[in-house]
N, C-alpha and C positions, 0 to 999 in steps of 0.2 A: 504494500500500500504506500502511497506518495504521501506526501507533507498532508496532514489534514485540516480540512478548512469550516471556514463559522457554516456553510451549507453539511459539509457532511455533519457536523455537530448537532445542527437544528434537525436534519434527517432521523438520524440517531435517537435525539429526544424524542422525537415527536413534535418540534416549536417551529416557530416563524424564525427567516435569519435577525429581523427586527429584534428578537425576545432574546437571543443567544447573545447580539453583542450591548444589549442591557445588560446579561448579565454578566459577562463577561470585562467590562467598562463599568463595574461596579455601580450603574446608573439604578434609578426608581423605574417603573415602569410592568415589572415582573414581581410574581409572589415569590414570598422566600424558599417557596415548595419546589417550583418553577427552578429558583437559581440556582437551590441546593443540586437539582436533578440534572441540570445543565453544565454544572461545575464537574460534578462527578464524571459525566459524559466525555468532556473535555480532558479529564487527567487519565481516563480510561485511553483515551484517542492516544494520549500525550501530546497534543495541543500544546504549541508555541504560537505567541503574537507574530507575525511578519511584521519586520522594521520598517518597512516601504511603507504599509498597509498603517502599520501605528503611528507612524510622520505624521503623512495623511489625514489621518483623524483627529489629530491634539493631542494624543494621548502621551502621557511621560514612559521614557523607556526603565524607569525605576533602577536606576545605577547613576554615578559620576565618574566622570574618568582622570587618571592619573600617570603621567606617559615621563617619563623618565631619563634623559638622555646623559648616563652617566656609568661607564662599565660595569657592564652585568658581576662579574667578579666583586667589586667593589662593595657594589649596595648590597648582594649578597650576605656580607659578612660586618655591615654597620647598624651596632644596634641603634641608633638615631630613628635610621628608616627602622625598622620594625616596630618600636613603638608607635610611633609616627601612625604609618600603617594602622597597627594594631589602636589607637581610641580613635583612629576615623573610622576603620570600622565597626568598633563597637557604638556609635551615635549613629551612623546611617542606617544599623541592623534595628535601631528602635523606631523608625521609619519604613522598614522593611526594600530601604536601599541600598543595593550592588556597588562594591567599588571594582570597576574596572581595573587594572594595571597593566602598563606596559612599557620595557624597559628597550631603548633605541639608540641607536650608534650616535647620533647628531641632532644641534637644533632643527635645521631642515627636513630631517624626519620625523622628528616629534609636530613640525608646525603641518605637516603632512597628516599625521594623526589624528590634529585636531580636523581638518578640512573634513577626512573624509570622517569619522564620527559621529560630526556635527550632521554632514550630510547625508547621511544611514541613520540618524538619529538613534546612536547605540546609547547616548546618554545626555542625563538632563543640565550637565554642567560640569564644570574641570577644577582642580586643586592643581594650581601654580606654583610649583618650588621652583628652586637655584634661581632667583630672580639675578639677571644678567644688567651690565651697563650698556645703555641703551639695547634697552633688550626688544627683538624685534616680532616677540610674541604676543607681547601689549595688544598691536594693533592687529594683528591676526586674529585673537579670539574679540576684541572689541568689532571688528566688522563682521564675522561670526553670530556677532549677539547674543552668545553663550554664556548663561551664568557660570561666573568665574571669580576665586577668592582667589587672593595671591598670598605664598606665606613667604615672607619678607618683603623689607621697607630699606627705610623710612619711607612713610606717606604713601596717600593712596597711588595709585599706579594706574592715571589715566582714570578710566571711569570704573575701575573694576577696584571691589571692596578688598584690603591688607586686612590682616594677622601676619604684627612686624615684635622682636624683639629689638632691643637697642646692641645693638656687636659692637657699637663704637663704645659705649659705657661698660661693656662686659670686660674689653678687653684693654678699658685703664684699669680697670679693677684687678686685674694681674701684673699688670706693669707695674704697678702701685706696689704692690704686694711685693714683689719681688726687690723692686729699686727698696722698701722700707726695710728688708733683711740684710739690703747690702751688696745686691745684683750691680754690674756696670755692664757686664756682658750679656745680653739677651738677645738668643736668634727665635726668629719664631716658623715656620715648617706650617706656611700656609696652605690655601685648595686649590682649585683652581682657579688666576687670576681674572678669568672672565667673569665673576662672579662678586654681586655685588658686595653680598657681604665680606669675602676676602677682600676686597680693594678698602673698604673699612676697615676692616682691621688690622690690615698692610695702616693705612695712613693713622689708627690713632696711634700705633706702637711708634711712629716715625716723629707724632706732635708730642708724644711720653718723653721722648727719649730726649728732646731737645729744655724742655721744662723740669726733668727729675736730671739734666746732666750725667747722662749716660754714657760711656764712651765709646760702646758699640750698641748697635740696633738694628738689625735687619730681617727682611723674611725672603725666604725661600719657598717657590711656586713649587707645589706637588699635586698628584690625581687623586691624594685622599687614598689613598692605597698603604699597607702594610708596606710590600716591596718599597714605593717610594719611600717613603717613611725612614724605612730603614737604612735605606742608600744613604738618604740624602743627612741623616744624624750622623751615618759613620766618616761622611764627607766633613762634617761639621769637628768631629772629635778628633779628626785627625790632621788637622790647625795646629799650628804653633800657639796661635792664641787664641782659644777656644774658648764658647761662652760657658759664661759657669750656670747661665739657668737656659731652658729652653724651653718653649709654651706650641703644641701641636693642635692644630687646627678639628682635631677628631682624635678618639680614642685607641680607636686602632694603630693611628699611628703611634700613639704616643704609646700603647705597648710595645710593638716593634722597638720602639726609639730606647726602653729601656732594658730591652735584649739587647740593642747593641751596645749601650753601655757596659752591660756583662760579661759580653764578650771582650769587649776590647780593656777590660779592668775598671774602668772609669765610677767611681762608688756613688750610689745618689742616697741619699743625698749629701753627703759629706764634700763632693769633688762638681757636681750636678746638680741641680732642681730640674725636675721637669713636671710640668702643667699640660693638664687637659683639656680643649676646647668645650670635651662633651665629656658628661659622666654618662655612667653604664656601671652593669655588675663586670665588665671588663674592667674599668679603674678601679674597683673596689678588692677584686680577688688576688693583684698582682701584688709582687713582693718588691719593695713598700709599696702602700696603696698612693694611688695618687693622686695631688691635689688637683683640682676638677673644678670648671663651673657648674652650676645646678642646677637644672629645672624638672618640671612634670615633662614630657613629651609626650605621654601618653595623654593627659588632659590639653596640650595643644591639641593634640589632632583630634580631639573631640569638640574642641573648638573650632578650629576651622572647617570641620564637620556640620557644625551646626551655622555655621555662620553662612555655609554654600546652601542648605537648607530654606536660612531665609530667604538667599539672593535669588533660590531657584520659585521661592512665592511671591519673592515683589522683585523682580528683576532691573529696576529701579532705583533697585536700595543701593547706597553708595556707604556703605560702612570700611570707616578705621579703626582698627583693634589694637591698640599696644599693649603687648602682656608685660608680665613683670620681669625684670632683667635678670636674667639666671646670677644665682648670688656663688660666691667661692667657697667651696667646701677645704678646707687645708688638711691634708692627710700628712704620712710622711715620705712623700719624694721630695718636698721643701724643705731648704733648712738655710741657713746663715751662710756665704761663701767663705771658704777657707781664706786665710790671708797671706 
């Protein structure tokens, strides 16, 4: 048997195709005797909506979509995203909607993603990360028309509603920290530079550095990867004049980063501080634990979960979210530089 359809459905019942997709479009119109008999019919068939066919009608395709264009490997193994993930969809499931995901080699394929989506009508709206400088997705799902939250800022982002943290305030609040123990050397093992929140935190480490009299300060472009990560510490440690604290952009790396300390002798915190951009039960299990910013992730993405909820009711609505600044957790990978 081929794909089945609202005739053979009504067939089946016994009803009008009229009465099948009342019930089926959860409309009034039909007794509940009616719906319940229809319904059944329907899961009996194994009855799926056709996307063409539900465009066409108004009706929502009951999922959001979320397309990814940053190596599969990578996101794999960051628990960021999995949280992340995990309270978007526990807020959409209390909706009874689908988070799509899809993970793609480049913006251009992701801005591909969105076109056709939109135009299959697989979903009733998109969750925005890695917000980019001039990023050229803005105006792709604004002409779209696509309910669309963005998660990162500062400020709204064209007409489409933020869920932003402050990374320029997260990340004096480490350099603070550090230069107040006694740091002068600080590298920092940033993302990717195309990305806005690294180019913030690239430039507050740069304005820290000149106001707390630091004598070195710099960051280092990486993909967020273990492998980078690791490279790129062992490149650092093996300086003549090597920083005595270093702040990693992600936790993974900043595990990596204290394997290679171990390997190559380097003791943290005694000889090293190193800082987490992100905490996880990964900074928490390593030996020493490490110091880390802090936030819920799992309650953002139940917030920007809910916030794409409202945009996908008043699509209109032009909301900005500023959460709270993840605060520093100090474990012991920090301590005082030797002198």
């Amino acid at each position: 048997m081929g794909r089945p359809t609202i005739a053979d459905i009504a067939r089946q019942a016994g009803v009008s195709k009229g009465a099948v997709s009342f019930a089926l479009n959860g409309r009034p119109g039909v007794s509940e005797q009616t719906r319940e008999r229809i319904l059944r019919v329907a899961q009996e068939m194994n009855w799926r909506p056709h996307s063409a066919a539900r465009a066409l009608g108004g009706a929502r395709a009951g999922a959001v979509g979320l397309v990814l264009a940053r190596p599969a490997r990578t996101v794999g193994v960051e628990p960021f995203f999995a949280q992340l993930l995990s309270g978007l969809q526990a807020e959409l499931s209390t909706r009874s909607t689908a988070l799509q995901l899809l993970v793609v080699e480049d913006t251009a394929a992701e801005i591909e993603v969105y076109r056709r989506w939109s135009s299959e009508h697989r979903v009733d709206g998109f969750v925005l990360v890695d917000l980019q400088v001039r990023d050229p997705r803005i105006a792709v799902l604004e002409e779209l028309a696509m309910p669309t939250v963005v998660l990162g800022g500062p400020r709204r982002q064209g007409s489409l509603p933020t869920v932003w943290a402050d990374d320029r305030a997260a990340m004096l609040s480490i350099v603070e920290y550090l230069a107040a123990l006694g740091h002068r050397r600080i590298a920092h093992l940033a993302g990717l530079p195309a990305f806005l929140h690294t180019q913030r935190r690239i430039r507050a480490l740069r304005d820290a550095a000149r106001r707390l009299d630091l004598v070195e300060a710099y960051s280092v472009p990486t993909d967020f990867s273990d492998a980078e990560g690791a490279a790129a510490t062992r490149a650092l440690l093996a300086r003549r004049e090597r920083p005595t604290a270093i702040v990693y952009d992600s936790d993974v790396m900043a595990v990596a980063g204290l394997g290679v300390a171990a390997e190559m002798g380097v003791a943290v915190p005694a000889e090293l501080s190193l800082v987490s951009f992100d905490d996880s039960v990964l900074a928490r299990i390593v030996h020493p634990p490490l110091t880390a910013l802090t936030r819920d992730t799992f309650a953002l993405g139940e917030l920007v979960a809910r916030t794409l909820l409202a945009a996908i009711e008043d699509p209109l609505s032009q909301v900005e979210l500023k959460t709270a600044t993840p605060r520093l957790t100090v474990r012991e990978s920090t301590a005082m530089p030797r002198r």
